[in-house]
Every structure is written in structure tokens, then in C-alpha cells.
C-alpha positions as CSV (number, residue, x, y, z in Angstrom):
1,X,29.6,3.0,2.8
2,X,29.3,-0.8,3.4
3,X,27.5,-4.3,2.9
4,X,23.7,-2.8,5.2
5,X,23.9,0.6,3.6
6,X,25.8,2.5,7.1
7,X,28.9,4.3,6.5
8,X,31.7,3.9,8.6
9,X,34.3,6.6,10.2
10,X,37.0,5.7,12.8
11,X,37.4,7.2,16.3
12,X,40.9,6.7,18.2
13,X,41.3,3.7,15.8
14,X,37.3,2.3,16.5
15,X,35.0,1.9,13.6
16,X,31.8,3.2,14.0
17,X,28.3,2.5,12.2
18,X,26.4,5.7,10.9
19,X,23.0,5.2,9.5
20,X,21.6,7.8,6.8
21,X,25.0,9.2,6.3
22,X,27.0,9.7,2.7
23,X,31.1,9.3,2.2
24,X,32.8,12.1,2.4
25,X,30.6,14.4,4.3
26,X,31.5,16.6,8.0
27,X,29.3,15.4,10.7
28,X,28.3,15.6,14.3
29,X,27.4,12.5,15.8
30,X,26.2,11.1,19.1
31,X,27.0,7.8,20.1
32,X,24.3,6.0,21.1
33,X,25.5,2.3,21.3
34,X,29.4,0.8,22.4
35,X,30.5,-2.8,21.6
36,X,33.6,-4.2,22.0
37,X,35.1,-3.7,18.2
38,X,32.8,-1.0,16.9
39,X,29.8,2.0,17.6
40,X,26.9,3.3,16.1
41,X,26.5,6.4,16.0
42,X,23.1,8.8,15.1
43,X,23.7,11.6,13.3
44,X,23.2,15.0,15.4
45,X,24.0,17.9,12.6
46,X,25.0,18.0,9.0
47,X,28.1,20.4,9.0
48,X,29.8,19.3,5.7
49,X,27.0,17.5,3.7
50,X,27.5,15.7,0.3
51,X,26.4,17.3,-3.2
52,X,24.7,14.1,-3.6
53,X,22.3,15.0,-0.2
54,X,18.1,15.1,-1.6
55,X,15.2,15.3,0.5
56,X,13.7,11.9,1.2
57,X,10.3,12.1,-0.8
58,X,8.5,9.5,1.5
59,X,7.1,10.7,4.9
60,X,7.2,7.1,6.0
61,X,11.6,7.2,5.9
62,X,13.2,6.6,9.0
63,X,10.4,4.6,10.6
64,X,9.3,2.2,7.8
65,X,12.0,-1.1,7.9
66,X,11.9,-0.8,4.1
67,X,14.0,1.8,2.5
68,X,17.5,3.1,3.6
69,X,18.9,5.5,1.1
70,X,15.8,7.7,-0.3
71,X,18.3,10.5,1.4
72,X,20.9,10.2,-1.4
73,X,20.6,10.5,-5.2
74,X,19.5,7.9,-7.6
75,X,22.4,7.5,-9.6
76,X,24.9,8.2,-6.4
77,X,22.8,4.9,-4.9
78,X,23.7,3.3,-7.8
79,X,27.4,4.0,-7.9
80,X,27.7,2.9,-3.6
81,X,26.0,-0.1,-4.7
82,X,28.1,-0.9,-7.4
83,X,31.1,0.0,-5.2
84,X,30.0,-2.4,-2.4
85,X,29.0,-5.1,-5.1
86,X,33.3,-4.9,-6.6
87,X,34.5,-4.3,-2.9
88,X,32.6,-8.2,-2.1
89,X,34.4,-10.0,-4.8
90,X,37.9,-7.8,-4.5
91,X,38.0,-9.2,-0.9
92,X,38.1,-12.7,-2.7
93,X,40.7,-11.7,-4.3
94,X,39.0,-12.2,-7.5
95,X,40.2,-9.9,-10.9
96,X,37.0,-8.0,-11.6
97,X,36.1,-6.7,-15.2
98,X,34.2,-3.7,-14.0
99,X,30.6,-4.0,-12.5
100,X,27.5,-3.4,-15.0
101,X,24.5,-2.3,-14.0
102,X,20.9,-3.5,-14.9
103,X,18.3,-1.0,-13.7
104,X,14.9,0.6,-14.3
105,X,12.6,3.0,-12.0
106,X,13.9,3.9,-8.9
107,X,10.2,4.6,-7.8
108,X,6.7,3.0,-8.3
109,X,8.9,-0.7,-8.9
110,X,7.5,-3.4,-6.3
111,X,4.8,-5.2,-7.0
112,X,5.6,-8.1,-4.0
113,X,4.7,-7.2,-0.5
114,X,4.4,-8.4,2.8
115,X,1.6,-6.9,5.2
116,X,1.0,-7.4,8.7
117,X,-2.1,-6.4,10.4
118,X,-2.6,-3.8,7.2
119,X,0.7,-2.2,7.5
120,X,4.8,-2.2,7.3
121,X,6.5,-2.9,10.1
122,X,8.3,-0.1,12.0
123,X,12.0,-0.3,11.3
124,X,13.4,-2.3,14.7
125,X,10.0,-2.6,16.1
126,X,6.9,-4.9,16.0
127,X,4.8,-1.7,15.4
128,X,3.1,-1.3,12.8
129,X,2.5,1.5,10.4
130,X,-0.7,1.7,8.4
131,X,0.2,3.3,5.1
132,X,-1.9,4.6,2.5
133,X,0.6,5.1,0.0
134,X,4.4,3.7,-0.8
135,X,5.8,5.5,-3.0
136,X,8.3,2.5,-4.2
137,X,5.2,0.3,-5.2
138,X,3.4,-0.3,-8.0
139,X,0.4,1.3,-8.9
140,X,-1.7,-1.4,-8.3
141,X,-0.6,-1.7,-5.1
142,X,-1.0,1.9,-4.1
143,X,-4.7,1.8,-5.5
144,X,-5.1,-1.0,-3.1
145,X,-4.3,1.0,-0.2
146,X,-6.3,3.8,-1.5
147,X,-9.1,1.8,-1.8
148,X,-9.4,-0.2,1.4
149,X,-9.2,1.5,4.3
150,X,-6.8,0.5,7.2
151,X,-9.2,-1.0,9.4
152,X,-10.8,-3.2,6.6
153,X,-7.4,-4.6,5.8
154,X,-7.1,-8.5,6.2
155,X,-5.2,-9.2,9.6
156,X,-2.2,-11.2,10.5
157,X,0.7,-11.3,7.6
158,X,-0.7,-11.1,3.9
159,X,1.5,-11.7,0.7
160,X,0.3,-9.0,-2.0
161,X,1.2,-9.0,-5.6
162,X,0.3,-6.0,-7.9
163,X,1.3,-5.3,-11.8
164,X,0.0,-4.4,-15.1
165,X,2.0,-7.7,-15.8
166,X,-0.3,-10.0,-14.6
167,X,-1.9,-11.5,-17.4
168,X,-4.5,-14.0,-15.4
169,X,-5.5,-15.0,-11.9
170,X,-7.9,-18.0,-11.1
171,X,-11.1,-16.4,-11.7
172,X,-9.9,-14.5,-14.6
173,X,-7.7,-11.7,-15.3
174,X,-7.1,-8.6,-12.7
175,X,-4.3,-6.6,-11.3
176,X,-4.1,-7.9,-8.1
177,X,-4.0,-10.7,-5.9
178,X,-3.8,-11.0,-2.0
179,X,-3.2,-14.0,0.1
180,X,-3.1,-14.7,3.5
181,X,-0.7,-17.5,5.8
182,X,-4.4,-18.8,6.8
183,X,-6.4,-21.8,5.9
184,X,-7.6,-21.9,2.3
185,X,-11.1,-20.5,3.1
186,X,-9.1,-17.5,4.8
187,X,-7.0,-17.0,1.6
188,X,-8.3,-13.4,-0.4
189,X,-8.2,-12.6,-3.8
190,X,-8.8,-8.9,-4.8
191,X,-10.2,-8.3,-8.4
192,X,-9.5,-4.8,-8.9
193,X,-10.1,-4.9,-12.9
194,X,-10.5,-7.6,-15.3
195,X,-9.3,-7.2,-19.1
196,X,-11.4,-8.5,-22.2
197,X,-10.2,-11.8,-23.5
198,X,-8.0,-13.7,-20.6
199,X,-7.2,-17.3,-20.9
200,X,-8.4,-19.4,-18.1
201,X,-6.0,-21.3,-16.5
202,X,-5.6,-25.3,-17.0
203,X,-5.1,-26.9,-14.0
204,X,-2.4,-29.1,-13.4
205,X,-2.2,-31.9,-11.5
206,X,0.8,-31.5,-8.8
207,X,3.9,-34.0,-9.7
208,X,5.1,-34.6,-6.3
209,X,3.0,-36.4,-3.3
210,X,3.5,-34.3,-0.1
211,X,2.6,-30.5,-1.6
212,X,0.3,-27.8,-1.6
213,X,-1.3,-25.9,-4.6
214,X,-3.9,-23.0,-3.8
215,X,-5.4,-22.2,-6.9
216,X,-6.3,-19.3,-5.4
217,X,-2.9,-18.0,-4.9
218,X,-2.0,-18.6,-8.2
219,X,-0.9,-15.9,-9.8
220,X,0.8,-15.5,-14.1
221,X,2.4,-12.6,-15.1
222,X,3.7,-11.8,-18.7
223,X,7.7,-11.8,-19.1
224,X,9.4,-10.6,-22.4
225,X,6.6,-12.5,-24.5
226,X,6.4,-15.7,-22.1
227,X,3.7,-16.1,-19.3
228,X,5.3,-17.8,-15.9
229,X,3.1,-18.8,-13.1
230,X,3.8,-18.9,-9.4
231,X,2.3,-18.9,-5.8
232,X,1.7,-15.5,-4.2
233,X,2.7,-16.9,-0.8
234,X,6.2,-18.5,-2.3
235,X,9.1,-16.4,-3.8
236,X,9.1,-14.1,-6.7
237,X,10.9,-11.2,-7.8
238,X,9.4,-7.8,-6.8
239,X,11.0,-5.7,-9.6
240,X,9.4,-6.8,-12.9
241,X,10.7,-4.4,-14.8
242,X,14.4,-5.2,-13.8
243,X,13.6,-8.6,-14.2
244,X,12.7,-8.1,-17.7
245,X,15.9,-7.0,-18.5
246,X,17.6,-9.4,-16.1
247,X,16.7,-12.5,-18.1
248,X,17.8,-11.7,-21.5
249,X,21.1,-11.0,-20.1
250,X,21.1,-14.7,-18.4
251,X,20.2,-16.9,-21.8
252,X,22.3,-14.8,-23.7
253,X,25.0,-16.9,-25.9
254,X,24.0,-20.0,-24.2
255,X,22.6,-23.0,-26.0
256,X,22.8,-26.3,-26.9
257,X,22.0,-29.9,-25.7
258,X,21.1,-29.9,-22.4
259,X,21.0,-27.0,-19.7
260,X,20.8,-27.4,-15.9
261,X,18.5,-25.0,-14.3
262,X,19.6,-25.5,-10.5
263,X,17.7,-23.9,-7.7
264,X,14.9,-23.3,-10.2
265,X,12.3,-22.0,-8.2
266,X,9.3,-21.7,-10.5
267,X,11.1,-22.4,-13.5
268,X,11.1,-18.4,-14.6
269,X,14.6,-19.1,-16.2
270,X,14.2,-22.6,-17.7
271,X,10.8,-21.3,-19.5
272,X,13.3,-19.1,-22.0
273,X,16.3,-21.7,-21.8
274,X,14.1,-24.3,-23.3
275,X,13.9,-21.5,-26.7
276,X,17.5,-22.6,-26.9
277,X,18.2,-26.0,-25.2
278,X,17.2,-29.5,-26.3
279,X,16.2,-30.5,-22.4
280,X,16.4,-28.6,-19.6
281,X,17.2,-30.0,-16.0
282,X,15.6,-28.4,-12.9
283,X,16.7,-29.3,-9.5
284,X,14.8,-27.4,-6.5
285,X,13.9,-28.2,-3.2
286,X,10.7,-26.5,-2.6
287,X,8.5,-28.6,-4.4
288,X,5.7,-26.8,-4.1
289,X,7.8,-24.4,-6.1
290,X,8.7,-27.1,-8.7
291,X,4.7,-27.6,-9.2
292,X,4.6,-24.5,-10.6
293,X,7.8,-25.1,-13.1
294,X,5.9,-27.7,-14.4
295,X,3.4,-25.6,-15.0
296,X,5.6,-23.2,-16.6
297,X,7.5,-25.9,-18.7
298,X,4.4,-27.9,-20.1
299,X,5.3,-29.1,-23.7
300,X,8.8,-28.8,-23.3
301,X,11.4,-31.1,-22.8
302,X,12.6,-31.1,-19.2
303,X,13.3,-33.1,-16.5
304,X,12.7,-32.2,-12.6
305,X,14.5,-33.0,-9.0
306,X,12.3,-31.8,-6.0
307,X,15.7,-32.0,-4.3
308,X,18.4,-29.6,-2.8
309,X,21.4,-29.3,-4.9
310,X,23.4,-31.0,-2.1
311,X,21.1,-34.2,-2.8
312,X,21.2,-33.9,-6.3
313,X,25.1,-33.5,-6.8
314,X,25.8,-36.3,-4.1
315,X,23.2,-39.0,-5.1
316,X,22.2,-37.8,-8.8
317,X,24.4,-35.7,-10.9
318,X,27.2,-38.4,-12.1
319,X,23.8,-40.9,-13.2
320,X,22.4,-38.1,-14.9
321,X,25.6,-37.0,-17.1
322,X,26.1,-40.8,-17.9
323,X,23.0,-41.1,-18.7
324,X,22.1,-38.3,-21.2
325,X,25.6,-36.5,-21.2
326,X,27.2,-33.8,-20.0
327,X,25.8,-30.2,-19.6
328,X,26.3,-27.3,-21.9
329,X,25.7,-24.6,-19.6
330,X,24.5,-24.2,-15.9
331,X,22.6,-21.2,-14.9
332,X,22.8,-21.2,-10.4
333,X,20.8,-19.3,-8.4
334,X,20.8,-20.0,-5.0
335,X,19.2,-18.9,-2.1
336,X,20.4,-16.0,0.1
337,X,23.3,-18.7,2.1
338,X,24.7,-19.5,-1.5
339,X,25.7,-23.2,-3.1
340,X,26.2,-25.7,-1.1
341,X,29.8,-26.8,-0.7
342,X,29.1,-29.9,-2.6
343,X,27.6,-27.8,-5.4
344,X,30.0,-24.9,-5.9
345,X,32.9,-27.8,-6.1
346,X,31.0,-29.8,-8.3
347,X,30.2,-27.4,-10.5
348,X,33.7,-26.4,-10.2
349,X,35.0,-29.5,-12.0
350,X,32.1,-30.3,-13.7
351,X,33.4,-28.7,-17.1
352,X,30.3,-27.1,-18.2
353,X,31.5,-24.5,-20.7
354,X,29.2,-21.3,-19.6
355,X,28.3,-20.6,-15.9
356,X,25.8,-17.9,-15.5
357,X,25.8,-17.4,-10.8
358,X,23.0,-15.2,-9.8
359,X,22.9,-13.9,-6.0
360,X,20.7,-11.7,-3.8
361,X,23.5,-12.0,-1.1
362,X,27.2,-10.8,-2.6
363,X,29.3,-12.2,0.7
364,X,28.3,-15.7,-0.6
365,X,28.3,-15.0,-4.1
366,X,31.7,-13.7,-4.0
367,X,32.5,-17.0,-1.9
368,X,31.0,-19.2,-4.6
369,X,32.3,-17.7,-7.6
370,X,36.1,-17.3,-5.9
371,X,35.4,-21.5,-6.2
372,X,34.9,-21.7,-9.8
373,X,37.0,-19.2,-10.5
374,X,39.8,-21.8,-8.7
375,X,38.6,-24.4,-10.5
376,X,39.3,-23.1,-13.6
377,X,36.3,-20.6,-14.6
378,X,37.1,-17.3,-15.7
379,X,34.7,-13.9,-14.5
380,X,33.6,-12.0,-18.1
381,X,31.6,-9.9,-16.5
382,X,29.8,-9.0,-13.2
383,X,26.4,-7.3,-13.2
384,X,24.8,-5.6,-10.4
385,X,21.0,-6.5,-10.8
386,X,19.2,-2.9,-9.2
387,X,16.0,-4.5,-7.8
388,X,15.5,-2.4,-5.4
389,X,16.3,1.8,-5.7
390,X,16.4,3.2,-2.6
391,X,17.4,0.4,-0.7
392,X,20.9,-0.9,0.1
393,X,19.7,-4.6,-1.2
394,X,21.8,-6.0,-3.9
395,X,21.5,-8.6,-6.2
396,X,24.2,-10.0,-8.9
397,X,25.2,-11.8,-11.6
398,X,28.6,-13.3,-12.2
399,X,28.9,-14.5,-16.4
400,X,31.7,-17.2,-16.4
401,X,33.2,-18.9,-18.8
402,X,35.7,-22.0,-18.6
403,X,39.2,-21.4,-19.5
């Protein structure tokens, strides 16, 4: 199996691409596309299959875009991922300690999710499928689509978030919130429940001119004892309850003086390095993101760059270390194209004792740690972070250390 979730087989020497298949097993397959360097193939009949073959448990598999393994056992999936994850950074030609894994349910999990028109998407297609039930999602989620029926649904594409983890919303506290890519009066909120004794929420002011804060796409959610705040319609993780387990393992044996916190995002990991730093520096681009760290980092010491870590290495980071001295430790987490060049080699020679590199894309994580690792890093350990069972996404993180 590779990077996509396909296995691969050869024929007269030609790779080809099989979809839904397992390593190892006997099949019959039709090809039903020819490139130059490689096929795909569809698979026609299961003459050998693997012990590790199950039924998919989701009538939606095959059509929905979403999952891609349901058809092979949970801890097989975990094992290929792992595999693929120590394959990535062994093509670096990076010494790896063994890959880790950090996991939790392999169903009911997602609380984040993209509609359109009421639906998934069709896997390949523009269609759309109006499901009642997924069983990946969270509960609150599934009661949503219980409740409302297809038609009723908000049209165009709608950002839903659903947990028991959500400790306040807006108007209150509930499970659920829905927003739209509308105008403001377009935007939804759904109150499915409210609990006894929320906290409102205090408004904040936004820091930077130029952005956009919809309180009513604010959404807080409850994180191994801290609350972080965010937009519905801007990133978040979908897994809470690998997420949960996720951060401990980033803040763990790092402290001291000052911390940098780059691509920051909301400011999910800088709310728990602040237990343990003096200041904490955030540097991210989306700024309407970095209203929301402030949020999230109100009474304690921090400083913020609305800028991408290009800007911030090339016009800011040598002021700041002569300013207020050097960095402690450096926790990265990029989006899916990785560090910037300018980044990966400052940080490189930067000589920040602990590195912790977190990646939802491994091609580039592998790429970027193979550059600290030449700059005189060491990889401790390499975790793959299981966000998403059934699926062949994977996310990682690299623990480095300077030699």
C-alpha cells in the first residue's frame, strides 16, 4: 500500500494503482485506465483475499469521497499507516526510531464537516449524497442529520461542528454549531441542547485591522482542562479525542523562557505552552485565526505576528532573539505544503534545544525534518497522529532534539 491508500502490483514491469485492495492478496483486475508510467486497475474478483478483509459497515463506502479503508481491519489500517508514515521519512534517508502511534475510536470520531447542498460529495463527482447517518461522526452530528431532514438542510457549502466538548457557543452552551460561506445574516447556528451553568463569552476586540470575527461562528470546546476558541468556518481538528492525547505528547519535557509557537493557528498549542513558558511567540498568517489566539491567550504573556513564517524569519526573527533572547523550544506546524525554505533552514541553525514538527502531509514533513536533521537535530521519536480511522489521511509528529 502507498501515500493515497491504493496498493500497487506490477505488470511486464508497469506499476499499477488498485483501489480497495490489501498487500498480499490474489486478485482479478480490469484495467480501466493507461498512462504512460503506470494503470489503475478495478478490482473484478477476490481469489486470494487477506485475513485482514471485513465488511465495510457503512452503505455509503465506495461512493462517499470520505473513507477509503472501512474494507480492512482497524488495527491492520493502523499498521499500513504506520508503514507508509516510516516508508516517507526512510526515502529521506533519515534513521527512524520506530513510529508510535496516537489513536482513539476508529468510529463515531469527527466532529468537523463540510456540507454541500445537505450532503457529501460523491467520491470523483459533483453529486451529491444526502446522508442521514455517518457512521465516522460524532453523535452530535448524526442527531443533526436525524433531525433535519434532507430537504430542510441549509444549501450551498456549510461548516458543521458537533461534540460533547463544546463548552459554549454565542448564545450559550449547545452541542452544535452550523455555519454557512454566506453573508452574516445567512450564517446558522443550531442549538440542539443547552447545559445548566455556561459562561457567556467576553467579547474581544480583534487586534489586527483588515479581519473578520462572526460571533456567531464562534465556537469553544473543552481540551484536557483548558477551553480554546475558534471559527467554525476556519481550521480545526476533527478528532477531539486524538487531539486530546495529541497535545500532552507535544508540551511534554519542554519549558523554559520563551517558546515560539509558529503557524499557530488559534493558539490550541500556545494555550498549554504558556503552563510552562515565561512568553510565548505566535507567528501565523491567517489573522483572522490569530484573533482567536488572542482570545485563547488572554492573561498570559505572549506576543503575536499576523505574518507567514517566511516574513517573520526574513524581516523579524534575528530582532526578536536580540531583543528578548533566544528560544527554548519551537513547536512547527505547518500547513499541508510544509515550512517555508527560509523557515526549515532557519530553524535549522537557529539552536533551539527541542523541536517538536507536526504535519498532516508526511512527503513534506519528511522533507522538512531531513533539514533539521542536516542541520544538526536529532529524530527521538516519530509519532503517527491517527485522526482519521478508516481513511488513508495521516498526520505526524517528529520530537527532535539538538545534538
Amino acid at each position: 500500500m502507498v501515500f493515497g491508500g491504493d496498493c500497487i502490483a506490477k505488470i511486464d514491469g508497469k506499476t499499477v494503482f488498485v483501489p480497495y485492495a490489501i498487500p498480499g492478496e490474489k486478485l482479478e483486475v480490469e484495467i480501466v485506465r493507461e498512462c504512460r508510467d503506470y494503470s489503475v486497475g478495478r478490482i473484478m474478483e477476490i481469489i486470494e483475499p487477506s485475513p485482514h478483509r471485513t465488511e465495510p459497515f457503512c452503505s455509503h463506502y465506495g461512493t462517499c469521497g470520505g473513507c477509503n479503508m472501512q474494507h480492512i481491519s482497524e488495527e491492520f489500517q493502523r499498521e499500513l499507516r504506520a508503514s507508509i508514515l516510516e516508508d516517507a521519512f526512510r526515502r529521506e534517508g533519515l534513521e527512524i526510531p520506530g513510529v508510535k502511534v496516537i489513536s482513539g475510536p476508529s468510529k463515531g470520531y469527527r466532529s468537523r464537516f463540510q456540507f454541500h447542498d445537505g450532503g457529501l460529495m460523491r467520491k470523483m463527482s459533483n453529486e451529491i449524497i444526502p446522508v442521514e447517518n455517518c457512521p465516522c461522526a460524532d453523535g452530535e452530528i448524526n442527531e443533526y442529520l436525524a433531525e433535519t431532514p434532507f430537504p430542510r438542510r441549509p444549501k450551498g457549502r456549510v461548516h458543521a461542528f458537533g461534540s460533547e466538548k463544546i463548552v459554549s457557543i454565542p448564545d450559550g452552551c449547545a452541542k452544535m454549531i452550523l455555519a454557512d460561506e454566506g453573508s452574516p445574516e445567512k450564517a446558522e447556528t443550531v442549538m440542539m441542547q443547552r447545559r445548566p451553568g455556561g459562561k457567556k463569552i467576553r467579547k474581544v476586540r480583534p487586534r489586527f485591522e483588515g479581519t473578520v470575527q462572526k460571533q456567531e461562528n464562534l465556537c469553544t470546546v473543552g481540551l484536557c482542562g483548558k477551553n480554546v476558541s475558534f471559527d467554525v468556518q476556519g481550521f480545526f481538528q476533527s478528532n477531539l479525542y486524538v487531539l486530546e492525547k495529541a497535545i500532552p505528547k507535544v508540551v511534554e519535557g519542554l519549558s523554559g523562557k520563551r517558546v515560539l509557537d509558529m503557524y499557530a493557528g488559534c493558539g490550541t498549542f500556545s494555550v498549554f505552552l504558556s503552563d510552562s513558558f515565561e512568553s510565548v511567540t505566535l507567528v501565523e498568517h491567517n489573522r483572522d485565526a490569530l484573533v482567536h489566539a488572542e482570545r485563547n491567550m488572554a492573561g498570559r504573556k505572549h506576543e503575536s505576528y499576523g505574518l507567514s513564517g517566511d516574513t517573520w524569519v526574513r524581516f523579524h526573527a534575528r530582532g526578536d532573539v536580540e531583543r528578548n533572547g533566544t528560544y527554548d523550544a519551537a513547536v512547527i506546524d505547518p500547513p499541508r505544503s510544509g515550512m517555508e525554505k527560509s523557515v526549515s533552514g532557519w530553524l535549522a541553525s537557529s539552536g533551539i534545544p527541542q523541536v517538536r514538527s507536526l504535519s498532516c502531509d508526511i512527503a513534506t514533513h519528511a522533507r522538512d525534518v531531513k533539514v533539521l536533521v542536516g542541520g544538526g537535530y536529532r529524530l527521538k521519536e516519530l509519532y503517527l497522529l491517527d485522526f482519521y480511522p478508516q481513511t488513508c489521511h495521516i498526520e505526524s509528529l517528529a520530537v527532535l532534539e539538538r545534538r
